[in-house]
Each structure stands twice: as C-alpha cells, then as structure tokens.
C-alpha positions as CSV (number, residue, x, y, z in Angstrom):
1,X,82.5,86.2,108.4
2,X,84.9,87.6,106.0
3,X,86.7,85.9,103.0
4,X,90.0,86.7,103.3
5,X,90.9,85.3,100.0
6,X,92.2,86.8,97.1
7,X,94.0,86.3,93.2
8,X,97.7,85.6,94.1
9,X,98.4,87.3,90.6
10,X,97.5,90.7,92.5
11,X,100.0,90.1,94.7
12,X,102.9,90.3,93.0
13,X,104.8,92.7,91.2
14,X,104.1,93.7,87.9
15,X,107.0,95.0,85.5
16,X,105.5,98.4,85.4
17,X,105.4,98.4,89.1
18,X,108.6,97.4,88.8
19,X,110.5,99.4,86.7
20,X,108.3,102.5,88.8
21,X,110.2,101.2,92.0
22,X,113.5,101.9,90.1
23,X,113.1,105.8,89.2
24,X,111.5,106.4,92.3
25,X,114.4,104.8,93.9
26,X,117.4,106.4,92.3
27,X,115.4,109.7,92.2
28,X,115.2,109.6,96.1
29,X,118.5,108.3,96.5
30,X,120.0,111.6,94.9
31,X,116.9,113.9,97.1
32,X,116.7,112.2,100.5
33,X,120.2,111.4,102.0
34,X,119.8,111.7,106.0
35,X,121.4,115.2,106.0
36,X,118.5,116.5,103.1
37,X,115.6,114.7,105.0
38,X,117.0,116.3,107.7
39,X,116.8,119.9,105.8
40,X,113.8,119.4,104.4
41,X,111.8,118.5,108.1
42,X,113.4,121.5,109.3
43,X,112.4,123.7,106.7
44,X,109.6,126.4,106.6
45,X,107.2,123.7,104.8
46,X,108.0,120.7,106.5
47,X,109.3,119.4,102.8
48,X,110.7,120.3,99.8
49,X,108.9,122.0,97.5
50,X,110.7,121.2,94.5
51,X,110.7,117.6,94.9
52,X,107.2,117.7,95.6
53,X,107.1,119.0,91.9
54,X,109.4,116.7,90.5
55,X,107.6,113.8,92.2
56,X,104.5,115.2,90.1
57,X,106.2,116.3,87.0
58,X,108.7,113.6,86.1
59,X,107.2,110.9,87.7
60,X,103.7,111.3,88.4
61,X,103.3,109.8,92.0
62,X,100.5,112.2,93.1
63,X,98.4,111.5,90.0
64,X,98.7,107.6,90.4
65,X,95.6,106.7,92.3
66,X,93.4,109.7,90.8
67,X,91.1,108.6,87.9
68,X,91.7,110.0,84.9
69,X,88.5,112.2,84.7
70,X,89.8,114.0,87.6
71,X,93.3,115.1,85.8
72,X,95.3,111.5,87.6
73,X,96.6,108.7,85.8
74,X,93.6,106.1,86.4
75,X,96.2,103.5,87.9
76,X,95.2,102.1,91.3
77,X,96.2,102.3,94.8
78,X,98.9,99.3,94.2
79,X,100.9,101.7,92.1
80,X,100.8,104.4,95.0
81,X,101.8,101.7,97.4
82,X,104.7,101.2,95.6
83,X,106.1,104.9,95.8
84,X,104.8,105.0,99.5
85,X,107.2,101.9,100.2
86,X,110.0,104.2,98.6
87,X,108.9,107.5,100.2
88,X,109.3,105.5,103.9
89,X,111.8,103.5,102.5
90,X,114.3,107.3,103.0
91,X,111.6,109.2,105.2
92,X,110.5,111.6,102.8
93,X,109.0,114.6,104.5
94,X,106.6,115.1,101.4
95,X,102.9,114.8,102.4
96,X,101.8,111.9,100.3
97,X,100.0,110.2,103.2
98,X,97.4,113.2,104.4
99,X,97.4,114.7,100.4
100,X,97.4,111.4,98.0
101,X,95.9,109.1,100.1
102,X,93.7,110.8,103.2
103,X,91.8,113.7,101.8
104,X,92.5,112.0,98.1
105,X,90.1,109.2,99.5
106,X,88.5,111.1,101.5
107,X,87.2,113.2,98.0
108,X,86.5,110.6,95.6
109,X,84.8,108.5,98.4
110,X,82.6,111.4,99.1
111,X,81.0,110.9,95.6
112,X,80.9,115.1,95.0
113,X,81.8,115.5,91.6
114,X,81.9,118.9,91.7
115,X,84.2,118.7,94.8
116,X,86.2,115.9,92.9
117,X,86.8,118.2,89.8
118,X,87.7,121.0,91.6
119,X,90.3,119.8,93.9
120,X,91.8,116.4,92.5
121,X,93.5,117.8,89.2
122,X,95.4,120.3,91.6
123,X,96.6,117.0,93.9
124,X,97.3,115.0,90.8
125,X,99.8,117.9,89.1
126,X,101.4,118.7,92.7
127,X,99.9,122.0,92.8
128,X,97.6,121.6,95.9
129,X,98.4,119.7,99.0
130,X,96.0,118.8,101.5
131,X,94.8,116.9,104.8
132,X,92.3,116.3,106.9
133,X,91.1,116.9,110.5
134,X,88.7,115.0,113.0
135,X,90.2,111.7,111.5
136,X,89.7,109.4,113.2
137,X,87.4,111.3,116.6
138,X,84.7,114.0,115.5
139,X,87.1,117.3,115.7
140,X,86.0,119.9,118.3
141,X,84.6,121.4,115.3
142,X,81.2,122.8,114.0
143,X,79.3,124.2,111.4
144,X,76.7,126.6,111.0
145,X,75.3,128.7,108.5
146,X,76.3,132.3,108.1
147,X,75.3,134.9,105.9
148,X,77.4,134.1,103.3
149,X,77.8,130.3,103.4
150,X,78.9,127.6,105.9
151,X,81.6,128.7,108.5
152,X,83.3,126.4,111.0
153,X,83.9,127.0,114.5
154,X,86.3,124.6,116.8
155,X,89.4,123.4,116.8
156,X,91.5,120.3,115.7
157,X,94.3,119.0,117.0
158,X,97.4,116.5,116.0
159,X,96.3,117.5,112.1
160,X,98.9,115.6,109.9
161,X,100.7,119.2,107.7
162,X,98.1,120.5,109.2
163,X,100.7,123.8,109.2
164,X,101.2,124.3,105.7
165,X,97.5,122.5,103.7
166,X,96.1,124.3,101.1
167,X,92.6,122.3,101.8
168,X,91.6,120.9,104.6
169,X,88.8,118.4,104.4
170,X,87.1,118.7,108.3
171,X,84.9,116.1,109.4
172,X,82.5,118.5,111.5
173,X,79.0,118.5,113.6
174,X,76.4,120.2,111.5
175,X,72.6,120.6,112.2
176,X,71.7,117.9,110.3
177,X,74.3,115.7,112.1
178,X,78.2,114.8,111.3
179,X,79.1,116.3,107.5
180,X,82.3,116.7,105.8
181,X,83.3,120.2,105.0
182,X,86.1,122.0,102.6
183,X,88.2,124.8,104.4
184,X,91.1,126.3,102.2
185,X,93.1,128.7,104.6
186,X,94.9,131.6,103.0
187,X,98.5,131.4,102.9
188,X,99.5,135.1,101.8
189,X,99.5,135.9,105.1
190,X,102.1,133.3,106.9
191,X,101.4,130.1,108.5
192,X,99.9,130.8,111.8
193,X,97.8,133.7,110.5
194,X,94.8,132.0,108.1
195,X,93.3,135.1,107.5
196,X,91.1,134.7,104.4
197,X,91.8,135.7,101.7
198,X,89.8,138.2,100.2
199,X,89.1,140.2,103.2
200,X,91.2,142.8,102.9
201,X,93.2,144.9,105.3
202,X,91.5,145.6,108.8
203,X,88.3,143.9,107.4
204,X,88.9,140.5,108.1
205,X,89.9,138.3,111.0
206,X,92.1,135.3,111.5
207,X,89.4,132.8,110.6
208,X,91.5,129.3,110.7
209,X,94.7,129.7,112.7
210,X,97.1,127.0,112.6
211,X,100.1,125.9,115.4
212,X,102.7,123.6,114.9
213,X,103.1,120.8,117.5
214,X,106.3,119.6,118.7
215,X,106.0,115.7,118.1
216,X,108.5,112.6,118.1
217,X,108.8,112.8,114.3
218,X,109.9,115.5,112.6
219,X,109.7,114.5,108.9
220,X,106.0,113.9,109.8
221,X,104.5,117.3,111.1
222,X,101.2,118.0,112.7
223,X,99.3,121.1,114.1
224,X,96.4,122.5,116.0
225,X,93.9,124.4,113.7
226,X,91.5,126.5,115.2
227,X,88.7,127.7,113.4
228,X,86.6,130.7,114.1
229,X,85.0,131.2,112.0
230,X,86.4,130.0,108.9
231,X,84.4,129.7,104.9
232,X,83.7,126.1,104.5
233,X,82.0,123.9,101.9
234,X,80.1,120.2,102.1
235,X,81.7,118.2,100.4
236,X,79.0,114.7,100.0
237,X,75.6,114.6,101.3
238,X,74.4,114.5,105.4
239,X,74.6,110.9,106.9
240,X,77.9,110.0,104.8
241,X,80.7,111.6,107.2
242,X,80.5,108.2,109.5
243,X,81.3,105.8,106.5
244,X,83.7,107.9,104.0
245,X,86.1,108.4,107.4
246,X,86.3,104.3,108.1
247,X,87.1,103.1,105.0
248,X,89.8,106.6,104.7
249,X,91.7,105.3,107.8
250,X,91.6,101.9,106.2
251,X,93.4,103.3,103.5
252,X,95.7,105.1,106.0
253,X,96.7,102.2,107.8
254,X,97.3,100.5,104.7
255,X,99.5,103.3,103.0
256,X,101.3,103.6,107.1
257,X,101.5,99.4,106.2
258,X,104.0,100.1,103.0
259,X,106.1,102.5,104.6
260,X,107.0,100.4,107.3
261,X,107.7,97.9,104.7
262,X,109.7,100.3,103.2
263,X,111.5,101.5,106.2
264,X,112.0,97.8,107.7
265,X,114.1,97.2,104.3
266,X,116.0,100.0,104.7
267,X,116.6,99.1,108.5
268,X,117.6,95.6,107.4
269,X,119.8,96.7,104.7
270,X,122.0,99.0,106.6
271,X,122.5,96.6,109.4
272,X,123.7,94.0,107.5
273,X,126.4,96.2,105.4
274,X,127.4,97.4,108.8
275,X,127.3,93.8,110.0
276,X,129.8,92.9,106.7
277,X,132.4,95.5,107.6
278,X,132.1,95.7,111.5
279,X,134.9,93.6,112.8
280,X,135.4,92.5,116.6
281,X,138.1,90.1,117.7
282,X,139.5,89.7,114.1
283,X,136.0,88.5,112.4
284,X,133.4,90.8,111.0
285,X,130.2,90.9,113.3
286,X,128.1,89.2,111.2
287,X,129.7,85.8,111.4
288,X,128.7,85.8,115.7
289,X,126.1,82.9,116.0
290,X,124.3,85.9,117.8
291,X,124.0,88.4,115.2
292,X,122.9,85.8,112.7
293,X,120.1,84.9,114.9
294,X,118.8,88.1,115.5
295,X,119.0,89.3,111.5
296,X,117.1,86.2,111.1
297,X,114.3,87.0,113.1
298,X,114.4,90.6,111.4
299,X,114.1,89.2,108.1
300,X,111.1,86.5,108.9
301,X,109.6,89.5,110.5
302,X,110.0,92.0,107.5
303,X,108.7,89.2,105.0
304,X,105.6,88.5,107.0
305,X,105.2,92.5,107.1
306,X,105.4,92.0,103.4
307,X,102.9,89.7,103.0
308,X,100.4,91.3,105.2
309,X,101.4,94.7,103.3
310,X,100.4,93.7,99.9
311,X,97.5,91.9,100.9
312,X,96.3,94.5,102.5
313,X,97.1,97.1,99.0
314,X,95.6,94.4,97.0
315,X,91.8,94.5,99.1
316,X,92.0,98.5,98.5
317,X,93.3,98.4,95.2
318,X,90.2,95.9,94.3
319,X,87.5,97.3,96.9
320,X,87.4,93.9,98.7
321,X,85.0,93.6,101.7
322,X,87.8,92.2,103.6
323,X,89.9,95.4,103.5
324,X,89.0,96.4,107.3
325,X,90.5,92.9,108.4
326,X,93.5,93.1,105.9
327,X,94.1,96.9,106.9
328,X,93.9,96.5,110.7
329,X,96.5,92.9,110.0
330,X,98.9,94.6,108.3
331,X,98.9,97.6,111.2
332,X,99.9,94.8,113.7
333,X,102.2,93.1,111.5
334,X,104.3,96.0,109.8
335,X,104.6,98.1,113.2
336,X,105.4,95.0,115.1
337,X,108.0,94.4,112.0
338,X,109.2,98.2,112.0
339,X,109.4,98.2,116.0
340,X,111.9,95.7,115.8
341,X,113.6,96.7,112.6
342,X,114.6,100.0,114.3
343,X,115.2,98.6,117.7
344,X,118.0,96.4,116.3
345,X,118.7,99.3,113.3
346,X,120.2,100.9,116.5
347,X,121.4,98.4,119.1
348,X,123.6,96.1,116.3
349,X,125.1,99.6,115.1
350,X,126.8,99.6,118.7
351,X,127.6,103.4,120.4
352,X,127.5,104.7,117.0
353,X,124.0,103.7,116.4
354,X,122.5,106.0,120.0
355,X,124.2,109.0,118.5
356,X,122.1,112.4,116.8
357,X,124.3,112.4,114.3
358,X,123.7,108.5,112.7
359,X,120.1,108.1,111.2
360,X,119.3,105.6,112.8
361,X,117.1,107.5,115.3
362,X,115.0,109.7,112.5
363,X,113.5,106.2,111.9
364,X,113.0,104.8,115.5
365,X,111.2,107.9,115.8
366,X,109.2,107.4,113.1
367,X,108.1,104.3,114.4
368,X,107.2,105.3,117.3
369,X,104.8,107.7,116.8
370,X,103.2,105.9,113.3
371,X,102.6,102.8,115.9
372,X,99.5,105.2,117.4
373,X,98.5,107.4,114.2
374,X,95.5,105.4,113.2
375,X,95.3,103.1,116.3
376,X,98.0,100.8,118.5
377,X,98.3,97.2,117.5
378,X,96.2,96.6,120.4
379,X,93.3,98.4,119.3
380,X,93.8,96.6,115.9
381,X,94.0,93.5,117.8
382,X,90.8,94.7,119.4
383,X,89.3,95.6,116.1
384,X,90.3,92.4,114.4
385,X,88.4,90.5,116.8
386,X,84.9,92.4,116.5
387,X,85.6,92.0,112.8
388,X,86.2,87.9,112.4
389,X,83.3,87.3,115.6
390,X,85.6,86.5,118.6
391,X,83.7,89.3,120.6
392,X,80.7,90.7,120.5
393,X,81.9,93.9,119.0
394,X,81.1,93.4,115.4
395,X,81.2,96.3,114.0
396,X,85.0,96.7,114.4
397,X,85.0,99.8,117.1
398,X,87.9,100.9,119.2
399,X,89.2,103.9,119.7
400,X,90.6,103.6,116.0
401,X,87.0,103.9,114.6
C-alpha cells in the first residue's frame, strides 16, 4: 500500500515559481492569440520556430528540468509544470510535452551518460526537438544488427511531432529483448522523405519516412514513421526498456495533468467575462440562478483538478513512490475538470460559442483527444485500483501500461 502523503510546503507556489508564471504569461499573451495558435498549427512545423527559441533563449523553459551537467538549469519538474500550465493555458503548438518532458525523461531515466551529454544540451538551448515512439505499446518496430551498426525496421504510429523530430527515442524488439534505441532522421531532404543524411545522391534510400495523421487536435500533431531500415543507437542497457517507459508516461500524464489545469482556467475565465457582459432580458447572464450554479460546479471542479495537479508534480518533482497513483488521479481528475470546462466554455457562450471562428472549439478539441493520449480515465480508474489493492491487478496494467 502506498503513502500518499507529502510536505504541504511542496505544494504551493514559490515566489520564483511565481514571478516565472508572470513572463511566461505576458510572453504568450503577445505569441499565442487564437488567430497565431491558429498559424502556428497550420504551419510547415506544426509551431513556431522562433518562439521555440525565445522560449529557450529569454526564458529558459526547455532547460528547466535538465540538470546542470547536461547544459539545463538543474531546477525540477515543478518549475516545468509551471510553463506547461501556461503553454495549455493558450494551446501552444510548441512540443514541450514529447521534447522536455517524454524523450527528456525518457534520456536521463535511461542512465546513458553518453546519450544524456549528447542530446540534452541541444533540448535545453532549443536547438533539438524530439519525441518518442512505441509509448506506451511495443511499436511495430525492430532492431537488428547491420554492417554498420543497429538499424530499425517497423513502423510507429500516432507519434506525438512525430513529422518534424530531430530524435526520435524508439522503444523497439531487439535480440536480447525490448531496448530503447536513438534514430535522428535527416531533415535536408523534406518531411516525408528521411533519407539519411550522409548517403548521398542515388546511394541512399528513404530509411525513416514520416506521414502526418489527420487528428482532432491540430496544435498537437502526430505521424506514422516507418522505418526501413533506418541507423539507430541503444540508448541504456537490455532489460530497462519495460521500466524507463512506465515511469515516462507517468511523467506524461502528469505534465497532460497541468495543461488541463491550465486550459480549465482559461475556460473558466473567458466564460465568466462573457457571463459579465452578456445581457438577456435587461440583466447580464451571470446574475441567472442557472449560470451561477453551473460556474460553480466548474470552479469546484477546476480546484480539485488543482489539487490533484500539483500533487501529482510534487511526487515527480521528489521521486515519490506514490507517483503512479498521483499520476493516474490527476488523469481522472483534470480530464474530467477539462471535459467539463470546455463543454460549458462552449454551451454558456450561446450560438457564438459552436462557431469555427470563436476558440472555443481548438480547446474542446484538445480535450478530447488528450482524454486517450496516455490512457482514458477508465483505464486510470482501472489502474488506480491494481495500484491501492482493490483488484487483483497489482502491478497497475491496462492498456495504459
């Protein structure tokens, strides 16, 4: 049985923490209007560049969670939550989730130094952005030995930026068993292509081609990589894969956890100014018995989503055991909070709120597909009672794990 006790000091805000929420804030107030997320998810990348760079360069966000040896900052994963409440907070298209905090994790978990100092400076300065593929089901993908390393054969699918990733850390089936392997597709050539670099011209063939999928949420893009062939690397030893990839989609679910926070807040926000200024039979909206009771219920929903959030950033931050029980809690209780946040986001914004053209639905469709990225809040539910001994599944599988 877990502990699921903690120091309340961890839990709150600290001034740095603070004052961090500010400039990210007014920096992504100027940077992520609707109408720029908007041109950012539609552009070639999938984000924009140059904020990407500014995120790195004035502010540091990539660097937060690395350690220092590494080129980061050496603060912990409470900071990062912070900017990932305030990147979902707008629906920034940049890839913090599958860069920062999936193949980040997925990296220094691995315990490869020489893996660790050859990609993490290049995360931490905004120079490298990454994912990885077969998280959380074994990819279709394997690897063999060839005659001039490791190549990977297979395919992945639903990758998150699986389009435009410098690295791509695969979790893949290897003679010795299930390894985790390094693939950095060229770009020179054009997304789709992944020809490698270093080939040449007619001596080389398209060793890791990569297909954009058409999904619900736009500012959150995924592909289908195919490998055939493509130069990989192990990163960590043989029997490791299994381990480093459930305590990564902890980290997932707990970094999905603050953007809903984030987005909730926003929700919340905007439906009450509209609620303010709305009028209907000479009285703004807001003052119907109604309305009240339903912003209510939106708010005691968001706070509990808060709780459960920082909780849950608090177990990571200190490498509690109880993080698989916070992480999978705060999946139930910030999807549940965003599902309804957006639901009435829309519905108390009247006609206005079902058109393209209000913003509303960029963030019901975020919500919608984040609710299954790392596992519904039934398979948490599932998961949560293997965990706390209420089944006899103890070792916390679903279809999450």
């Amino acid at each position: 049985m877990f502990r699921l006790d903690t120091d309340p000091t961890l839990l709150l805000e600290s001034e740095e923490r603070r004052q961090l929420r500010e400039v990210l804030r007014e920096l992504l107030k100027e940077a992520c209007g609707p109408e720029e997320v908007r041109k950012q998810a539609a552009g070639p990348r999938g984000h924009d560049r140059l904020l990407w760079e500014r995120l790195a360069g004035e502010i540091g966000v990539q660097a937060l969670a690395v350690p220092e040896e590494f080129g980061g900052a050496g603060y912990t994963f409470a900071e990062l939550a912070v900017a990932l409440e305030e990147t979902g907070r707008v629906l920034c298209p940049a890839p913090l989730l599958p860069t920062v905090v999936l193949a980040g994790h997925t990296l220094l978990r691995s315990g490869d130094r020489q893996a660790c100092q050859r990609w993490l400076p290049g995360i931490a300065d905004g120079s490298l952005t990454a994912t990885v593929a077969g998280f959380p089901q074994p990819a279709n993908v394997t690897a063999e030995r060839g005659a001039g390393g490791w190549v990977l054969r297979g395919e992945a699918d639903f990758v998150l930026d699986g389009e435009g990733a410098d690295l791509i850390l695969v979790a893949a089936e290897a003679p010795d068993g299930t390894r985790l392997f390094a693939c950095e597709p060229d770009h020179e050539t054009g997304t789709g292509t992944g020809t490698r670099a270093g080939t040449g011209p007619g001596v080389g063939s398209r060793t890791c081609e990569r297909v954009a999928r058409r999904v619900l949420d736009p500012t959150r893009r995924q592909a289908l990589v195919r490998f055939r062939g493509a130069p990989a690397e192990p990163v960590g030893e043989a029997g490791q894969a299994a381990a480093i990839v459930s305590v990564v989609l902890d980290a997932g679910r707990v970094a999905l956890a603050a953007e809903h926070v984030g987005g909730s807040a926003h929700a919340l926000d905007a439906v009450l100014e509209y609620a303010r200024r709305r009028t209907q039979f000479g009285r703004p909206i807001g003052s119907f018995q109604v309305v009240k009771h339903r912003l209510a219920d939106l708010l005691v929903d968001l706070e509990g989503a808060r709780s459960a959030s920082a909780y849950a950033t608090a177990c990571l931050a200190g490498g509690r055991p109880e993080l698989p029980v916070a992480a999978s809690s705060a999946a139930v209780a910030c999807s549940g909070a965003y599902r309804l946040a957006t639901a009435e986001y829309v519905q108390l914004h009247g006609g206005i709120g079902f058109t393209w053209e209000h913003p509303a639905h960029l963030y019901v469709r975020r919500a919608r597909a984040d609710e299954a990225l790392f596992g519904t809040a039934d398979d948490h539910r599932l998961r949560l009672a293997g965990l706390l001994g209420l089944t006899g599944r103890t070792n916390g599988a679903s279809r999450t794990d």
